[in-house]
N, C-alpha and C positions, 0 to 999 in steps of 0.2 A: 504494500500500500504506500502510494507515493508521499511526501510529506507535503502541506498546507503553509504558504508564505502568509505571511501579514497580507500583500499587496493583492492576492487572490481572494480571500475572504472579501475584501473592498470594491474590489472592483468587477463584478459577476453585477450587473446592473442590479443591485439589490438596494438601493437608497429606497426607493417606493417600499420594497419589502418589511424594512429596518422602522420607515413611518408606521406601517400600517400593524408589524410586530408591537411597538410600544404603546400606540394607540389600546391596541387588543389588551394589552397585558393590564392597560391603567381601569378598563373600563372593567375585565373579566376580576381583575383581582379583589376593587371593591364591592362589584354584586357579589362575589363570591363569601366576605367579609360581613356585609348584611344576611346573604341568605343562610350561613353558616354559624349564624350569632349565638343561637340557642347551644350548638355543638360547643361553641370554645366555652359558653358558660356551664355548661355539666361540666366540660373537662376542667374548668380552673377549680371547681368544686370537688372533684374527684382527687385529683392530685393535692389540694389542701386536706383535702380529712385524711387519705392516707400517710403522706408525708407534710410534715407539720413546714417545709423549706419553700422556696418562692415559686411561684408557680411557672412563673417563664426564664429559659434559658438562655442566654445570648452567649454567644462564642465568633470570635475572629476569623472570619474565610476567605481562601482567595477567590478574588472576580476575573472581568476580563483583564488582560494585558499584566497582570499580577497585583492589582490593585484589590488590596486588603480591605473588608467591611463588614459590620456586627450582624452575626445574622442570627435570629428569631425563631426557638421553637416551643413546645410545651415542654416543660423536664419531664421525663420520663427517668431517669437516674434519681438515686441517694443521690444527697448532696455530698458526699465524700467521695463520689464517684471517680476522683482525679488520685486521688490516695490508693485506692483499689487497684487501679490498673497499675501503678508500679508492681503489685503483685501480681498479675494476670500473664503481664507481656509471655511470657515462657508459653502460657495457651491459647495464642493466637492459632486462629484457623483459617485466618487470609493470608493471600501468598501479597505481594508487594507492601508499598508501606504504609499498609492500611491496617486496623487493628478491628477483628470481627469474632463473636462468641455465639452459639447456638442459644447456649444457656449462659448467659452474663449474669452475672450475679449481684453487678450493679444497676440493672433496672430493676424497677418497681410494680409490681403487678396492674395497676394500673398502667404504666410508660411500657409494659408489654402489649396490652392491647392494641393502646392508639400508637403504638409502631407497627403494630402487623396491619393494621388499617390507612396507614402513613396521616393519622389527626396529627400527629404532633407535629409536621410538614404543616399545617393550616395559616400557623403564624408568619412564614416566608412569604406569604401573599404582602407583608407590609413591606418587606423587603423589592417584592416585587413594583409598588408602586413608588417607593424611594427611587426606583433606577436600579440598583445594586443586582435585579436579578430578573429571569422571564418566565414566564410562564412553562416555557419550551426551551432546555437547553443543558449540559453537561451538568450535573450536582457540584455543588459549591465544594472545594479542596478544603484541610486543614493544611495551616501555611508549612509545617513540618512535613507534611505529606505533598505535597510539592517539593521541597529541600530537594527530596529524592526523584524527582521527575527525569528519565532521560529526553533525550529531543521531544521522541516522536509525541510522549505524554504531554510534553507542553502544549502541543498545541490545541490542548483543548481549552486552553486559556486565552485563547484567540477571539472566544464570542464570551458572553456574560451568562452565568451558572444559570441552571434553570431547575425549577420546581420538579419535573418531568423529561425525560430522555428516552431514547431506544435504552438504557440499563434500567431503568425503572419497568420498561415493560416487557424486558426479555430475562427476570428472573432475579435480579437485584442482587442479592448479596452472596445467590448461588452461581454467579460469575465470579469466575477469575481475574484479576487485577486487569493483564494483558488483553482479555478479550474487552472487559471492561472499557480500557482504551481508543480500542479498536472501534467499540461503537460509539463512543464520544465523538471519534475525527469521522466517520460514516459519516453520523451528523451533520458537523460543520459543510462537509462536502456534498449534503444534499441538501441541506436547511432552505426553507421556504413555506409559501403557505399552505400547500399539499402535504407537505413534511409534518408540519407544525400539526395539523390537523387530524391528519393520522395517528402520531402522538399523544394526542389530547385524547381521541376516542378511544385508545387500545389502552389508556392509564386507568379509565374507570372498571375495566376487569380486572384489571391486574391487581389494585388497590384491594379491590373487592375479596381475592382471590388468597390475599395476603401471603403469598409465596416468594422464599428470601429477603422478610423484612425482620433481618438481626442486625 
């Protein structure tokens, strides 16, 4: 698979596409925000009675071009969840430098659900109308998890991280790092609004379906 320049992504006449992406993303993210309102209030209530800690998580991700931004979910973790994983690393079950658990010991029976359901994904929708991310587009990095990028991984850092992906709907976390990649820059190299839309519709089973969401 060939590699993606900066000046190719730019220049595939997609200036219309890139308007009518943002557009989409400002309008889909807010109805989504309102029609979703009742869900984040069960969930901020769920995650209070069982864990007594804050309900929402913010953590530093990278976006496009390597550009670092706070991004928004429901915790689903103990709050000492960053303590734990010093002891965990040795049972990683993802191959690159990603760190993945079937049975992690630091979610919370609750932040199990609405992971297998991707709720705790709900809150990036604010991310989404910040700019920082789309609707449609590679998962946001942890900036350590980039450190280790060779080329070709980088270039999924070429377009701005998205809510949903071809890895979101071809198995999530029972891909492998490398294939994982592979359908990132697919992606990039096909992206549009055929793309985007196909994407969008095959995320509601997959969601639903809740398969490789550890």
């Amino acid at each position: 698979m060939r590699d993606i320049s900066q000046d190719k992504v730019a220049s595939k006449k997609r200036y219309l596409y890139f308007f009518i992406k943002r557009v989409f993303d400002i309008i889909a993210s807010l109805t989504g925000l309102i029609i979703l309102s009742p869900v984040l209030l069960i969930t901020s209530i769920a995650i209070k009675i069982e864990d007594k800690g804050p309900v929402i998580f913010s953590q530093e991700r990278v976006g496009r071009n390597g550009k670092t931004f706070k991004m928004y979910k429901f915790r689903s973790m103990y709050t000492n969840a960053e303590e734990i994983l010093k002891e965990l690393k040795d049972l990683n079950e993802a191959d690159g430098p990603v760190f993945k658990m079937k049975n992690d010991p630091r979610i919370t029976k609750v932040g199990r659900f609405i992971r297998k359901y991707s709720i705790d994904e709900i809150l990036q929708l604010i991310n989404i109308i910040r700019g920082d991310m789309s609707v449609v587009g590679p998962r946001p990095a942890l900036p350590k998890e980039v450190a280790e990028y060779d080329e070709f991984a980088k270039q999924r850092l070429l377009v701005k991280p998205g809510l949903s992906c071809y890895w979101q709907i071809s198995g999530r976390s029972d891909i492998g790092f490398e294939q994982w990649m592979r359908l990132d820059v697919k992606y990039i190299k096909e992206m549009g609004i055929l793309t985007d839309l196909k994407i969008i519709l095959l995320t509601i089973p997959a969601v639903l379906k809740g398969e490789g969401s550890y």
